[in-house]
C-alpha positions as CSV (number, residue, x, y, z in Angstrom):
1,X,111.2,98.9,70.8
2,X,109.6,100.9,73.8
3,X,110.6,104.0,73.9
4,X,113.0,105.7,76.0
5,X,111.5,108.7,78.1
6,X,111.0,110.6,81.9
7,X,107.8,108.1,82.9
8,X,109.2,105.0,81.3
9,X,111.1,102.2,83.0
10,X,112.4,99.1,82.6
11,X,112.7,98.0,86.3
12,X,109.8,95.2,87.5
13,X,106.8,95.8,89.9
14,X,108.7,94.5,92.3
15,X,111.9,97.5,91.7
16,X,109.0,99.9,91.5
17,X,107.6,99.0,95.0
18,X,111.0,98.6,96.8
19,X,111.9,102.3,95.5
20,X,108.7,103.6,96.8
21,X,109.0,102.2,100.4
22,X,112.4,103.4,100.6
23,X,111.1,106.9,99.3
24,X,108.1,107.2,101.1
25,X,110.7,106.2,104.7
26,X,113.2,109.1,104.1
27,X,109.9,111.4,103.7
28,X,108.3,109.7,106.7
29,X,111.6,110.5,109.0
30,X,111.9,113.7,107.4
31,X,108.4,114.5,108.4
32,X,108.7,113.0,111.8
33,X,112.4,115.1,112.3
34,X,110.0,118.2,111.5
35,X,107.3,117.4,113.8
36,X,110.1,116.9,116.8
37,X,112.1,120.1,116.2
38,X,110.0,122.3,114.5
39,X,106.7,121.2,116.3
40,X,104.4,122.8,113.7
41,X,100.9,124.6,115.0
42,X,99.0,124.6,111.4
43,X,95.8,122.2,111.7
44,X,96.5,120.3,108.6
45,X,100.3,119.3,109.9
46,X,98.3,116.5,111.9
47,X,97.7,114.2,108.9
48,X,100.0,115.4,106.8
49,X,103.0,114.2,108.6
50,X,101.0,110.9,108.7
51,X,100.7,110.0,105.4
52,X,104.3,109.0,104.6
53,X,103.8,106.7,107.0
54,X,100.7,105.1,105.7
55,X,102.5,105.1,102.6
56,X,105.5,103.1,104.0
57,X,103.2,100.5,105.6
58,X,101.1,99.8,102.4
59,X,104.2,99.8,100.1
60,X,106.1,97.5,102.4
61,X,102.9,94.9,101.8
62,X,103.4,95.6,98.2
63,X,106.5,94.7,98.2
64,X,106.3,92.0,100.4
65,X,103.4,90.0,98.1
66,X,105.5,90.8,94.6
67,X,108.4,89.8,96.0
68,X,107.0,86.5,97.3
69,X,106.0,86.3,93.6
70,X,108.5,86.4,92.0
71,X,110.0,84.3,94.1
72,X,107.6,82.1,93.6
73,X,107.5,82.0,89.4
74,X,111.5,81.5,90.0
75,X,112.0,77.7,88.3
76,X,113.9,75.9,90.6
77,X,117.3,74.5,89.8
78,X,118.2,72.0,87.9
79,X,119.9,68.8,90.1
80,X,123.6,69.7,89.1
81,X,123.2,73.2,89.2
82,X,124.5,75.3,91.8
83,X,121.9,77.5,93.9
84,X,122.3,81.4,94.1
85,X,123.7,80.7,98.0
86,X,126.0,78.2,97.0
87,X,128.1,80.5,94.2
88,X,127.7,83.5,96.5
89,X,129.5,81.8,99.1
């Protein structure tokens, strides 16, 4: 049995990389919300409010190819059996 602890986690690749690019958007508005009403004058402000951003873009790829994945290792259904749109309807 794995065990339990702060840096282990039982969520898939594809968990991981849809809690990142929903991380790395609040920090990229929260940067961008700072930039508008704070305006900041330090030199390194320039790229730092950028990389959130970045961040957001490259994990929303991620995401997009794992999820496409998975999808795509799903079996599909059996003839009789009723598809995840069908019973959620």
């Amino acid at each position: 049995m794995a065990e339990k602890g702060p840096f282990r986690s039982s969520a898939s690749a594809v968990q991981l990389a849809g809690r990142l690019l929903c991380w790395s958007l609040a920090a990229a508005m929260a940067s961008a919300a700072v930039d508008a009403l704070l305006d900041p004058q330090v030199s390194w402000w320039g790229v730092a409010w950028l990389l959130p951003w970045w961040l957001a873009g490259a994990s929303a790829l991620a995401w997009s190819v794992l999820r496409a994945r998975e999808k795509a290792d799903r079996p599909p259904p059996h003839d009789n059996a009723r598809s995840d749109w069908e019973r959620a309807a």
